[in-house]
C-alpha positions as a Markdown table, in Angstrom:
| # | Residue | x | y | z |
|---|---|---|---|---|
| 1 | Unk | -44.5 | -28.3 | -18.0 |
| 2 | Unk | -45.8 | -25.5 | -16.4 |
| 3 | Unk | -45.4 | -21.9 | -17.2 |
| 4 | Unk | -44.4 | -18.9 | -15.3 |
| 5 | Unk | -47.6 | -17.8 | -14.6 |
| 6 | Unk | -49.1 | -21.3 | -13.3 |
| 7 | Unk | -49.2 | -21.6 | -9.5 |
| 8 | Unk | -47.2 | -24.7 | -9.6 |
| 9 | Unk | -43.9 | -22.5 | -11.1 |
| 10 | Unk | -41.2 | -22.9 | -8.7 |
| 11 | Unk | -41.8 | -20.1 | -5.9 |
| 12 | Unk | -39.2 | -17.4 | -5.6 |
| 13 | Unk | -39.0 | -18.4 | -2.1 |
| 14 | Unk | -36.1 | -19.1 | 0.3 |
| 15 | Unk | -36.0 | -22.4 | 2.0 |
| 16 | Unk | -35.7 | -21.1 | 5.4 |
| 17 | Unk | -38.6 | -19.1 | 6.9 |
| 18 | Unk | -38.7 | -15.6 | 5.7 |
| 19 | Unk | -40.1 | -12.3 | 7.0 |
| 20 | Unk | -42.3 | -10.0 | 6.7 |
| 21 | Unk | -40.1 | -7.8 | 3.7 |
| 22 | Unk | -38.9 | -11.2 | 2.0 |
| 23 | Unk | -42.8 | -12.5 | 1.8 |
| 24 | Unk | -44.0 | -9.1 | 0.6 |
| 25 | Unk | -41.2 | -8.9 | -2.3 |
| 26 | Unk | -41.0 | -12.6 | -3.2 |
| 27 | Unk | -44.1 | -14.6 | -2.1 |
| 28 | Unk | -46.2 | -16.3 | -5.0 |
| 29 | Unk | -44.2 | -14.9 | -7.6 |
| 30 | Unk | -42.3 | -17.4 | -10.2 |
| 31 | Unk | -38.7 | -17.7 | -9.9 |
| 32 | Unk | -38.4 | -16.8 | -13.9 |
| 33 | Unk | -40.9 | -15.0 | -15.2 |
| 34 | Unk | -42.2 | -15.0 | -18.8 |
| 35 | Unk | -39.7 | -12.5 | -21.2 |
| 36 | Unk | -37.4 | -13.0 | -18.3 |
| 37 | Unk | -38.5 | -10.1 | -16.6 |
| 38 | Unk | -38.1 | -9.5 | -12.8 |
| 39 | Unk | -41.8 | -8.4 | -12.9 |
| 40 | Unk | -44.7 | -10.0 | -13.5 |
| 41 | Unk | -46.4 | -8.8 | -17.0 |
| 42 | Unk | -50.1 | -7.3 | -16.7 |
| 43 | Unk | -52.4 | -9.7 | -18.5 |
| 44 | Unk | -55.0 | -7.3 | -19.9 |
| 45 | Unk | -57.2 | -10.4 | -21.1 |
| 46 | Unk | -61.0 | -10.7 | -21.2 |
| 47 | Unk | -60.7 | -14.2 | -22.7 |
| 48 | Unk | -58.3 | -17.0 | -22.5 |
| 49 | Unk | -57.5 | -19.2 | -25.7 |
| 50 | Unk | -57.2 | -23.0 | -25.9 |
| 51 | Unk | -55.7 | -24.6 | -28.5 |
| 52 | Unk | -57.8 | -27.4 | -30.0 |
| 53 | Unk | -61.1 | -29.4 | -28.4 |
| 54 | Unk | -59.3 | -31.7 | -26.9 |
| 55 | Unk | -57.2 | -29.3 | -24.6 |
| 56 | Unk | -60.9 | -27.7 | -23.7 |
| 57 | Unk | -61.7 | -30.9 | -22.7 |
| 58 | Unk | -58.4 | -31.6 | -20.3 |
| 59 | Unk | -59.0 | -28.3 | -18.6 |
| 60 | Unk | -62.2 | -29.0 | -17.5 |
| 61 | Unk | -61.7 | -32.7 | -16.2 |
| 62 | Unk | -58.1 | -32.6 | -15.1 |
| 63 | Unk | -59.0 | -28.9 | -13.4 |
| 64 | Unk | -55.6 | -27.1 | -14.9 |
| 65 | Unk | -54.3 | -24.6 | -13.2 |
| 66 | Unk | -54.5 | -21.9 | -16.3 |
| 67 | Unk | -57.3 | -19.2 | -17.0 |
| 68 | Unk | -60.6 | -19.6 | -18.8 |
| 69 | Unk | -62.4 | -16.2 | -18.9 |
| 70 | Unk | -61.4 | -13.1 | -17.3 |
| 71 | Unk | -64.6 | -13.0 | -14.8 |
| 72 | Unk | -63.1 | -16.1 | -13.3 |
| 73 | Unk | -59.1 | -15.0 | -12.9 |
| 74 | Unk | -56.1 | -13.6 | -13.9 |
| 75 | Unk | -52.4 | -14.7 | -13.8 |
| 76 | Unk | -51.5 | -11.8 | -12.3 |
| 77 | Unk | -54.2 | -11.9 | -9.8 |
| 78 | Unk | -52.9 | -15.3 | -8.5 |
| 79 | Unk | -49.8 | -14.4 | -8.2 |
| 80 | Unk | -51.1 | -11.6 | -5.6 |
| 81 | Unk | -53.5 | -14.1 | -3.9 |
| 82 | Unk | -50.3 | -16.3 | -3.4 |
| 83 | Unk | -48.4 | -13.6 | -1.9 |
| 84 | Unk | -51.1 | -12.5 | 0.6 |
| 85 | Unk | -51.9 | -15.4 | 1.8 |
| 86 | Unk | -48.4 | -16.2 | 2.4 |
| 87 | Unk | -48.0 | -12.7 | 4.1 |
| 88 | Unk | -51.0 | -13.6 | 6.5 |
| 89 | Unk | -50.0 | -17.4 | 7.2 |
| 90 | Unk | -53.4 | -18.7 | 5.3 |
| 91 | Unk | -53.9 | -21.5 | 3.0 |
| 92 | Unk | -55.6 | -19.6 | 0.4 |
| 93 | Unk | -56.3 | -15.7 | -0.6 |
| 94 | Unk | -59.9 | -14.4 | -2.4 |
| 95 | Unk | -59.2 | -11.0 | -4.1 |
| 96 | Unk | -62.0 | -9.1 | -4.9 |
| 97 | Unk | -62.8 | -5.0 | -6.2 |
| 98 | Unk | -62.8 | -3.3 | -3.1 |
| 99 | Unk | -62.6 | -4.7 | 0.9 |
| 100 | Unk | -67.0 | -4.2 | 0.7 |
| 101 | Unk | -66.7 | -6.9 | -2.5 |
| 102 | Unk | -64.6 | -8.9 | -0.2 |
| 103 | Unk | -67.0 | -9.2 | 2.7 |
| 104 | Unk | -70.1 | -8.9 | 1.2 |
| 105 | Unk | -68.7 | -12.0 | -1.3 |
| 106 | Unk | -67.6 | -14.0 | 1.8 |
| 107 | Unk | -71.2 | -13.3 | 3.7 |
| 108 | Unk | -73.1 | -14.2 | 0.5 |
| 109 | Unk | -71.3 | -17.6 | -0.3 |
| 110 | Unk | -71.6 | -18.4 | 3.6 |
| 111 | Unk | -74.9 | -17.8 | 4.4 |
| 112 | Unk | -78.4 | -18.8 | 3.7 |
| 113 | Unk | -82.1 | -17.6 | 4.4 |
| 114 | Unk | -82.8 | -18.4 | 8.3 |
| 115 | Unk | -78.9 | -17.7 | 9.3 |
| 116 | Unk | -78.0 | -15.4 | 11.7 |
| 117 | Unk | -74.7 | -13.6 | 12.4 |
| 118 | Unk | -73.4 | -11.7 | 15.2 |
| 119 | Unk | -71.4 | -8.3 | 14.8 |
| 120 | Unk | -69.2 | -6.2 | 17.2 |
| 121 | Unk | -71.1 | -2.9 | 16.8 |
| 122 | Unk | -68.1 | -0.8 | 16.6 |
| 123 | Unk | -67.5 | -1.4 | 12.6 |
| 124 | Unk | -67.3 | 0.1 | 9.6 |
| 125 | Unk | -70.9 | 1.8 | 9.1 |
| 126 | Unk | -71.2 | 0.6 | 5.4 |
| 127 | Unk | -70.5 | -3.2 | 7.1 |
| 128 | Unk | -73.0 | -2.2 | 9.3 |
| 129 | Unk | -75.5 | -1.4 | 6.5 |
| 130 | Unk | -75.3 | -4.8 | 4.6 |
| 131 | Unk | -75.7 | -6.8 | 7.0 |
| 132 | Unk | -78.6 | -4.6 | 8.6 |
| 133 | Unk | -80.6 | -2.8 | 5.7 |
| 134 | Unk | -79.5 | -5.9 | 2.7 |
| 135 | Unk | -78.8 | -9.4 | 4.2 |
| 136 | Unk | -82.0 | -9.1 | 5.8 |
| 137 | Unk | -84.1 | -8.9 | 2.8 |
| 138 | Unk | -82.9 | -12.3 | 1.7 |
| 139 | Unk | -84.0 | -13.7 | 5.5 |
| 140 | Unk | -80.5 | -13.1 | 7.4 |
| 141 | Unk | -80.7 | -11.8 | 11.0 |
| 142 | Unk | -78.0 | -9.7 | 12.4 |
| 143 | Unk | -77.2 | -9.1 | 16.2 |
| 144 | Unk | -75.0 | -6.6 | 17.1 |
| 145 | Unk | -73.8 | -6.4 | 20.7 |
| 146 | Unk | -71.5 | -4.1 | 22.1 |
| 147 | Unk | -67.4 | -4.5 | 21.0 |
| 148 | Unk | -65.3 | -6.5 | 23.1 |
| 149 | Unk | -68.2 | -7.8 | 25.1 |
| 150 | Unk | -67.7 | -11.5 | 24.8 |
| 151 | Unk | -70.5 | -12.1 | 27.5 |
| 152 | Unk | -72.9 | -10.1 | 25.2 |
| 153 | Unk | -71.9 | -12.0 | 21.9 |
| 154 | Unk | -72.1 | -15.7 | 23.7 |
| 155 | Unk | -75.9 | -14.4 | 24.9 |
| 156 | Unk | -77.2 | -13.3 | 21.1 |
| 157 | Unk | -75.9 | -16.6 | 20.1 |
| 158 | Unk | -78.6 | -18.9 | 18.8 |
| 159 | Unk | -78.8 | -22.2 | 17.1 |
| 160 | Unk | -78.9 | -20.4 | 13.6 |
| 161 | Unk | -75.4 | -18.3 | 14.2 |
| 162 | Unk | -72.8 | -19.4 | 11.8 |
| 163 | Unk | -70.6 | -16.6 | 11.8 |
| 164 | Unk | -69.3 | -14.1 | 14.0 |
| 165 | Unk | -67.7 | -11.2 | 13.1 |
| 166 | Unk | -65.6 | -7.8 | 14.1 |
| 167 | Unk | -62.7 | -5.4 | 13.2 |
| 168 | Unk | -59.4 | -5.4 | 15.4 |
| 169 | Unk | -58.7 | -2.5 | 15.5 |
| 170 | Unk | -62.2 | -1.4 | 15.3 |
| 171 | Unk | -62.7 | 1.8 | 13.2 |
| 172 | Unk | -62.9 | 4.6 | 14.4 |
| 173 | Unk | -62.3 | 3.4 | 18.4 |
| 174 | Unk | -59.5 | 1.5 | 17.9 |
| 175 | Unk | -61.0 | -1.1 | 19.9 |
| 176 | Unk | -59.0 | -4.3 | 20.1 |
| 177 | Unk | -60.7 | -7.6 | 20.4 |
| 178 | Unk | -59.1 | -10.4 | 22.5 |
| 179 | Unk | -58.7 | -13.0 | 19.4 |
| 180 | Unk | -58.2 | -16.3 | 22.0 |
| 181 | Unk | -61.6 | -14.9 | 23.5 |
| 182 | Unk | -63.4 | -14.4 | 20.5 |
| 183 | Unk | -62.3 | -17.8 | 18.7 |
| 184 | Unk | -63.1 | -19.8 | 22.1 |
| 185 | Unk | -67.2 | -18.5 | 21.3 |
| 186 | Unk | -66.4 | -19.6 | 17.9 |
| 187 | Unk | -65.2 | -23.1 | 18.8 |
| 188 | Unk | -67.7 | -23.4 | 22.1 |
| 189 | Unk | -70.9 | -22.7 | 19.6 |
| 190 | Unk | -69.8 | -24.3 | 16.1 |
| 191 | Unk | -69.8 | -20.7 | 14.8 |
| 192 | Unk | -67.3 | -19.2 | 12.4 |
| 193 | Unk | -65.0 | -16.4 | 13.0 |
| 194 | Unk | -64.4 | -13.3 | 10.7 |
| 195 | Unk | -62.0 | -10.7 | 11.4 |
| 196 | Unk | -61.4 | -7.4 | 9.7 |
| 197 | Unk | -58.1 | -6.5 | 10.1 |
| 198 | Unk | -57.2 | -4.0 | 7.7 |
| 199 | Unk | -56.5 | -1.1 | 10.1 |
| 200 | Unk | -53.6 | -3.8 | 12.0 |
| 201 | Unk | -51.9 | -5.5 | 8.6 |
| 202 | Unk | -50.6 | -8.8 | 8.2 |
| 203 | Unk | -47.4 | -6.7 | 9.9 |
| 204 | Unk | -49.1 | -5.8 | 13.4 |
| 205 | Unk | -51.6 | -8.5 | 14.0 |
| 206 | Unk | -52.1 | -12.5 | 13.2 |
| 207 | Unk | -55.7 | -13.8 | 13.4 |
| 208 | Unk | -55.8 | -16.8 | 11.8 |
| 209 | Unk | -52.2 | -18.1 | 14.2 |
| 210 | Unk | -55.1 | -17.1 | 17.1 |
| 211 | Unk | -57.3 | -19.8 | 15.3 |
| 212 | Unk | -60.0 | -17.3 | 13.7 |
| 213 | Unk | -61.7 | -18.9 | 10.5 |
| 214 | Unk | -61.4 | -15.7 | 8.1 |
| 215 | Unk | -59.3 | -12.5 | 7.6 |
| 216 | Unk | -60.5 | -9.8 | 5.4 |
| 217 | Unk | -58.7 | -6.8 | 4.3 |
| 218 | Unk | -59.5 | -3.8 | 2.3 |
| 219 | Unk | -56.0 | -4.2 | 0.1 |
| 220 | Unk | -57.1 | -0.2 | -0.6 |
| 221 | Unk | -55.4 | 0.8 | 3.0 |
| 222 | Unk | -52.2 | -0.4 | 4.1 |
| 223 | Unk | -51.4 | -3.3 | 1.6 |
| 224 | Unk | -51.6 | -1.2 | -1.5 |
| 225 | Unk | -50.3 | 2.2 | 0.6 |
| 226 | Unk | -50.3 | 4.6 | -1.9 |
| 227 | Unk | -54.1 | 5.6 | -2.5 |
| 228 | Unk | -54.6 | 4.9 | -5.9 |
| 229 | Unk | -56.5 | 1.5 | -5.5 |
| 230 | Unk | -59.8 | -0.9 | -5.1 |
| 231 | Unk | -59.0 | -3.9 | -3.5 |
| 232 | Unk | -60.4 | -6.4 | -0.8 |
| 233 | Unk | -58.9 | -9.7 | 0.0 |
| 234 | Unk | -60.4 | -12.8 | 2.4 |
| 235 | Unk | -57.9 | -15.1 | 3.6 |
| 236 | Unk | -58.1 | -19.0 | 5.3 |
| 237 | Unk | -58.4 | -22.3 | 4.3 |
| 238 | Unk | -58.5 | -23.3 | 1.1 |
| 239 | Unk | -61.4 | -25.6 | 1.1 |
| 240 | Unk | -63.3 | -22.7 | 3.3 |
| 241 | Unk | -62.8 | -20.6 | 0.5 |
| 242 | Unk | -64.0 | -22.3 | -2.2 |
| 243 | Unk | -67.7 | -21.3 | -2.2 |
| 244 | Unk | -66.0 | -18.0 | -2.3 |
| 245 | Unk | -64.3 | -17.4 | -5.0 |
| 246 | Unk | -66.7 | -19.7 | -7.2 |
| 247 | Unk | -69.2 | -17.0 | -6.3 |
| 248 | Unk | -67.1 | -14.1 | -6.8 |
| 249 | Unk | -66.7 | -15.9 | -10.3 |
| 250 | Unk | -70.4 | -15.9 | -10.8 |
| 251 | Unk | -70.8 | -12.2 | -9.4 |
| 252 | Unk | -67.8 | -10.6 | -11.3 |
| 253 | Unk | -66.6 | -8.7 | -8.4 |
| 254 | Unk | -62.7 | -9.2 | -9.8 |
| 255 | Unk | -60.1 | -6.6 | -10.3 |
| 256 | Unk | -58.6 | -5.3 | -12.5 |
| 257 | Unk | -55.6 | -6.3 | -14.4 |
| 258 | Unk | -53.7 | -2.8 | -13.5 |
| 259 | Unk | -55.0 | -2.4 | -10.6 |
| 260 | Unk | -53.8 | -6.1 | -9.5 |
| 261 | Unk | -50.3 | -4.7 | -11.0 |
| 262 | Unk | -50.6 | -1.6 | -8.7 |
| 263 | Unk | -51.7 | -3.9 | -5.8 |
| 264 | Unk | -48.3 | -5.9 | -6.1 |
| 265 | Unk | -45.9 | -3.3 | -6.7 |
| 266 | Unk | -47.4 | -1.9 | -3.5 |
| 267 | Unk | -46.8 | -4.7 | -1.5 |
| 268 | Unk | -43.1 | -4.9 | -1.7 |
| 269 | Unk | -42.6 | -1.9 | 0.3 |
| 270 | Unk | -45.3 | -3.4 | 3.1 |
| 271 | Unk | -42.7 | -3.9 | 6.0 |
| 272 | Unk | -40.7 | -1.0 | 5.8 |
| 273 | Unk | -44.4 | 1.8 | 5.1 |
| 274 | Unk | -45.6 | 0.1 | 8.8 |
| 275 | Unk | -43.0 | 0.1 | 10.6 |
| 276 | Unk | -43.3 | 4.1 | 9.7 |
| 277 | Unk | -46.9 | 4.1 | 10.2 |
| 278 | Unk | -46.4 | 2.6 | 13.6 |
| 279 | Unk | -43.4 | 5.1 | 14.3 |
| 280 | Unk | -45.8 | 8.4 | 13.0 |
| 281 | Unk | -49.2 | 7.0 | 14.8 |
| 282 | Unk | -47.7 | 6.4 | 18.3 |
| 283 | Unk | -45.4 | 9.6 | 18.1 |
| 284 | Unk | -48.7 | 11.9 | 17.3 |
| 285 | Unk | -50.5 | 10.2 | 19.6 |
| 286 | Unk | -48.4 | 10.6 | 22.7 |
| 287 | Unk | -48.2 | 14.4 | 21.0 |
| 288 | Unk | -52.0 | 14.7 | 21.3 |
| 289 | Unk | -52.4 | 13.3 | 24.7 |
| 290 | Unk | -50.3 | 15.9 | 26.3 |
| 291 | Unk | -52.5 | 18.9 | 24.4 |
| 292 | Unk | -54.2 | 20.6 | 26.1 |
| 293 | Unk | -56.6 | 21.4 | 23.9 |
| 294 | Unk | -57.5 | 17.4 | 23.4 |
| 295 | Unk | -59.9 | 15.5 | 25.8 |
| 296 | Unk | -59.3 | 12.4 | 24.5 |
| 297 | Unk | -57.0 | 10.0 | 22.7 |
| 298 | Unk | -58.1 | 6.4 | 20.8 |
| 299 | Unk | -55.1 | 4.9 | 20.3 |
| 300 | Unk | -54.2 | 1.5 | 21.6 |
| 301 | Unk | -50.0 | 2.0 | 22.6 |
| 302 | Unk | -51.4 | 4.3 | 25.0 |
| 303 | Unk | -51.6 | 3.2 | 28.7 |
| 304 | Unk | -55.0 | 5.1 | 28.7 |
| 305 | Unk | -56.5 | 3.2 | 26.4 |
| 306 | Unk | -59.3 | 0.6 | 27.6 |
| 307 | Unk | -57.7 | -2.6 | 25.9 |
| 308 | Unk | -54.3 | -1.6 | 26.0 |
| 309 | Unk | -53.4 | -4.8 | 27.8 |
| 310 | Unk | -54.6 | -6.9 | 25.3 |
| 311 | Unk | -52.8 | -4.7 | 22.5 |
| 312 | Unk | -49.9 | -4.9 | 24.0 |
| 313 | Unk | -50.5 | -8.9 | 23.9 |
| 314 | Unk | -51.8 | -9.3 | 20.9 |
| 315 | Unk | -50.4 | -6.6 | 18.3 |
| 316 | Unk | -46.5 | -6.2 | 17.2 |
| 317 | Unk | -47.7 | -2.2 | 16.4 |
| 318 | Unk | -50.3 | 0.3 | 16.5 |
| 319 | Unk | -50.7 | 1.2 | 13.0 |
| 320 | Unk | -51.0 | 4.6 | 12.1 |
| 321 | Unk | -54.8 | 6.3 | 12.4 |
| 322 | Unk | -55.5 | 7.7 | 15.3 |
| 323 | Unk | -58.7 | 8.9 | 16.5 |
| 324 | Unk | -59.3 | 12.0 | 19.4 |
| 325 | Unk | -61.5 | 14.6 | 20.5 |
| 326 | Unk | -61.1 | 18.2 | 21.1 |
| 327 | Unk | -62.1 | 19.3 | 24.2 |
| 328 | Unk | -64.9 | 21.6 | 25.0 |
| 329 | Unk | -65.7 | 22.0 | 21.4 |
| 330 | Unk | -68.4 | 22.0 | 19.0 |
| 331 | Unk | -68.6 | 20.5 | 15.2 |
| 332 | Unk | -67.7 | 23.4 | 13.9 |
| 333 | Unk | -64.8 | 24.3 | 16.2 |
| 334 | Unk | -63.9 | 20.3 | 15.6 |
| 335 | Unk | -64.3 | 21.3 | 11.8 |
| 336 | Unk | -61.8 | 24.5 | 11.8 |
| 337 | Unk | -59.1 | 22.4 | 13.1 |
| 338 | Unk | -59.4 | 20.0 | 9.9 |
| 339 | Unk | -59.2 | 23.1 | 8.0 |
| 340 | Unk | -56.3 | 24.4 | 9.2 |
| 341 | Unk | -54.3 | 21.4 | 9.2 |
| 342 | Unk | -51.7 | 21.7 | 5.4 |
| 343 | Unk | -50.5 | 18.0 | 5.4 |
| 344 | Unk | -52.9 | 15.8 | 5.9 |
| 345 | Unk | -55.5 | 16.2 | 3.1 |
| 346 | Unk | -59.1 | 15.9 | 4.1 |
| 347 | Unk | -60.9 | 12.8 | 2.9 |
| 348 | Unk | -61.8 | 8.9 | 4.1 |
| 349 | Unk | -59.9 | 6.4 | 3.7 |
| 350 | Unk | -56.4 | 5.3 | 5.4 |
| 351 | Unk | -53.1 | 3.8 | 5.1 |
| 352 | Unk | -52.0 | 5.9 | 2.6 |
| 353 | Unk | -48.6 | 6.9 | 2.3 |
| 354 | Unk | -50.3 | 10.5 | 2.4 |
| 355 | Unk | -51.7 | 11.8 | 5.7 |
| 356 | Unk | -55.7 | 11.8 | 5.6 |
| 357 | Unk | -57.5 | 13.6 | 8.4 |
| 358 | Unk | -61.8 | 13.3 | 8.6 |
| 359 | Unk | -64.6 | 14.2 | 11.2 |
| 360 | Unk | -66.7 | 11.1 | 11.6 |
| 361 | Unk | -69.7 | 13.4 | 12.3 |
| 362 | Unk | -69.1 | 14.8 | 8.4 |
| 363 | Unk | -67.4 | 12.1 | 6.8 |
| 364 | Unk | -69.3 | 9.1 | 7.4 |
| 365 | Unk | -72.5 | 10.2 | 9.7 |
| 366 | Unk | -73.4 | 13.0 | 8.3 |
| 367 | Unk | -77.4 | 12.2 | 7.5 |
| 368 | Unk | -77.5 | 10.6 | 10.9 |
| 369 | Unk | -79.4 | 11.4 | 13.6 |
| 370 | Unk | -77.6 | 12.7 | 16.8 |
| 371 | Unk | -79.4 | 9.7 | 18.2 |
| 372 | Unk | -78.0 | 7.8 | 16.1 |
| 373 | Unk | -74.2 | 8.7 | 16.1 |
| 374 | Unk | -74.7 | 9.2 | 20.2 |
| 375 | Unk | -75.8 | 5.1 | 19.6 |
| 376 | Unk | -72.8 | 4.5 | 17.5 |
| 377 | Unk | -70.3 | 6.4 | 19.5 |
| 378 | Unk | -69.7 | 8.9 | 17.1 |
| 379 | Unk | -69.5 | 13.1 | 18.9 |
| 380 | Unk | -69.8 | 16.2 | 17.5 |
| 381 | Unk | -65.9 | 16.8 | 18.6 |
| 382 | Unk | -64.3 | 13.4 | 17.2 |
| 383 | Unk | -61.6 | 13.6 | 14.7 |
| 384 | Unk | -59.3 | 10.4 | 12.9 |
| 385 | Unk | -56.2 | 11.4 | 11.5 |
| 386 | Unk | -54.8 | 8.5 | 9.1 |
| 387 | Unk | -50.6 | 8.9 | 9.7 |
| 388 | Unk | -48.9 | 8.7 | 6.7 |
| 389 | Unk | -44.9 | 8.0 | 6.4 |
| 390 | Unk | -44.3 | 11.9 | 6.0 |
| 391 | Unk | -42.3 | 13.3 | 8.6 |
| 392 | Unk | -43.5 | 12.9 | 12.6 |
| 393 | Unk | -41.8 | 15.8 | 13.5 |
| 394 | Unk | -44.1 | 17.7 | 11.0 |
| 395 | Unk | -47.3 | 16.5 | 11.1 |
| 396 | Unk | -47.0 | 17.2 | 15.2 |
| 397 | Unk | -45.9 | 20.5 | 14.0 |
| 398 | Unk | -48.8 | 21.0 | 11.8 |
| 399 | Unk | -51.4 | 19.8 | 13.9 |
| 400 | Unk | -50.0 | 22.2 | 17.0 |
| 401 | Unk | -50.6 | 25.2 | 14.3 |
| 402 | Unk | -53.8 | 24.3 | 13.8 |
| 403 | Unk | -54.9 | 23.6 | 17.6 |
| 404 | Unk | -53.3 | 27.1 | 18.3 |
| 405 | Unk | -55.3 | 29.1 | 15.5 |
């Protein structure tokens, strides 16, 4: 019979379809938990015990679903792969340390020496970095075109592509990728599909319903909320996965049990922190684009913004960073309004149920060239502010002090 902590238990589920809250709070949790507890234990565990030879023996033919070692799982870690995958609509979840562990597991159990990928060049810079300045040692080419240019991406295309990838919402432009576009390359070219979307959620956008291959999420931003966690997650098929999380057993890049404890407790207020995200990030914005003192506003609810026809298709919400430049300024005018703001704190990072507010230019590009951050869209005047669920009222407050000074 299985236990409470075997992914067979019965599911705390309802038979009816459920949303967003009910996934979050029940999804891949056991019905009855061991000590009869209405949360699951943390199993602090480096090693797994087996009662006789024999039971060695059935656990490796009949592939049980209990642990081993703690390199290769946790209870509680399945129980949280369950419940993200549900959340997403995938087959299967990969947890890993932190969102890099996540992709830099999935691009390492996908591809081989003499592969090529093809990247949307508005990313993450330390995605950027792997694939350019690491994957390529071990004879992986990477082509970056520019985002949202599906023309571009279909021409770097070769025979050797197996995987293309983006963010949607890109970070910091809150670019916004048509997902029936992008999977239609995919499909046309026998190429796989990867989307980052940890700045939209499970909540605001659904790539694999679109048909992409692969979601990845750093589980640090919105789906554990409360900045006090490493996590990544890759979600899709379960067969796709598999080469995954064998290698993530072989490379150790698991979590922790407390912070896998952390990571669940954070998702059962998912729903109700984004729909306050979504409230606080389009409420600032529109606040922002009527200032005079801002030339310009990234944010995708916005009528201005480039793709905000294919938001407004695509996305349920906005999510809550939101990226804009102060007119006529330098870096270190840019710089004195970060100073003078007194909620947000200053630091990377996002979906938080603190405000965060950065400067790209110090933050993240910092030993750049201006070349380089010119090439990566990155000016001296840019700053992303990372809505928390504090107050709207008073962050627009705040931020109109600070603008003023």
């Amino acid at each position: 019979m299985a236990t409470p902590s075997e992914p067979d238990a019965e599911q705390s589920l309802p038979r009816q379809p459920a949303g967003a809250s009910t996934l979050a709070v029940h999804a891949g949790e056991a019905r009855q938990k061991p000590g009869d507890a209405i949360t699951d234990p943390i199993f602090c565990a480096a090693t797994y015990t087996f009662r006789d030879t024999q039971s060695v023996i059935d656990f490796i033919e009949q592939k049980q679903p209990r642990e081993e070692y703690g390199r290769y799982g946790n209870p509680g870690e399945k129980v949280v792969e369950r419940k993200l995958a549900a959340m997403e609509g995938g087959e299967s979840a990969v947890l890993f340390a932190s969102g890099m562990a996540a992709l830099v597991g999935l691009l390492m159990a996908k591809l081989s020496a003499g592969d090529e990928i093809v990247f949307f060049d508005e990313c993450y810079h330390r995605s950027r970095e792997f694939c350019a300045k690491h994957l390529s040692r071990f004879g992986v080419v990477t082509r970056q075109v520019a985002a949202c240019d599906y023309d571009a991406m279909r021409r770097a295309i070769t025979p050797n592509t197996r995987l293309l990838v983006s963010e949607s919402p890109t970070n910091p432009h809150l670019s916004i990728v048509d997902l029936e576009a992008f999977v239609a390359i995919g499909r046309e070219t026998g190429a796989e599909t990867l989307i980052d979307a940890t700045m939209a959620t499970p909540y605001n956008l659904r790539p694999l319903e679109a048909g992409v291959d692969y979601v990845l999420h750093s589980a640090t931003k919105y789906l554990g909320g409360h900045n006090d966690l490493l996590a990544g997650v890759v979600i899709g098929r379960e067969e796709a996965l598999e080469p995954v999380r064998k290698l993530r057993g072989i490379m150790g890049s698991i979590n922790s049990p407390h912070n896998i404890y952390l990571l669940q407790r954070g998702l059962k207020t998912f729903e109700l922190r984004m729909q306050r995200h979504n409230e606080n990030g389009l409420a600032v914005a529109r606040f922002l684009a009527e200032h005079p003192r801002v030339e310009k506003v990234y944010y995708p609810a916005l009528e201005t913004h480039p793709y905000y026809d294919v938001a407004r298709r695509t996305m349920r919400g906005f999510g809550g960073v939101v990226t804009f430049q102060i007119r006529d300024a330098d870096w270190r005018e840019t710089a004195d309004i970060v100073d003078r703001v007194t909620i947000p704190r200053i630091g990377p990072s996002m979906g938080g149920v603190e405000s965060l507010i950065e400067q790209p230019l110090v933050m993240s590009y910092y030993e750049c060239t201006p070349e380089e951050r010119q090439q990566f869209g990155i000016p001296d005047n840019m700053i992303r502010l990372s809505c928390g669920i504090e107050n709207a009222e008073d962050l627009i407050a705040d931020l109109a002090q600070a603008m003023a000074g």
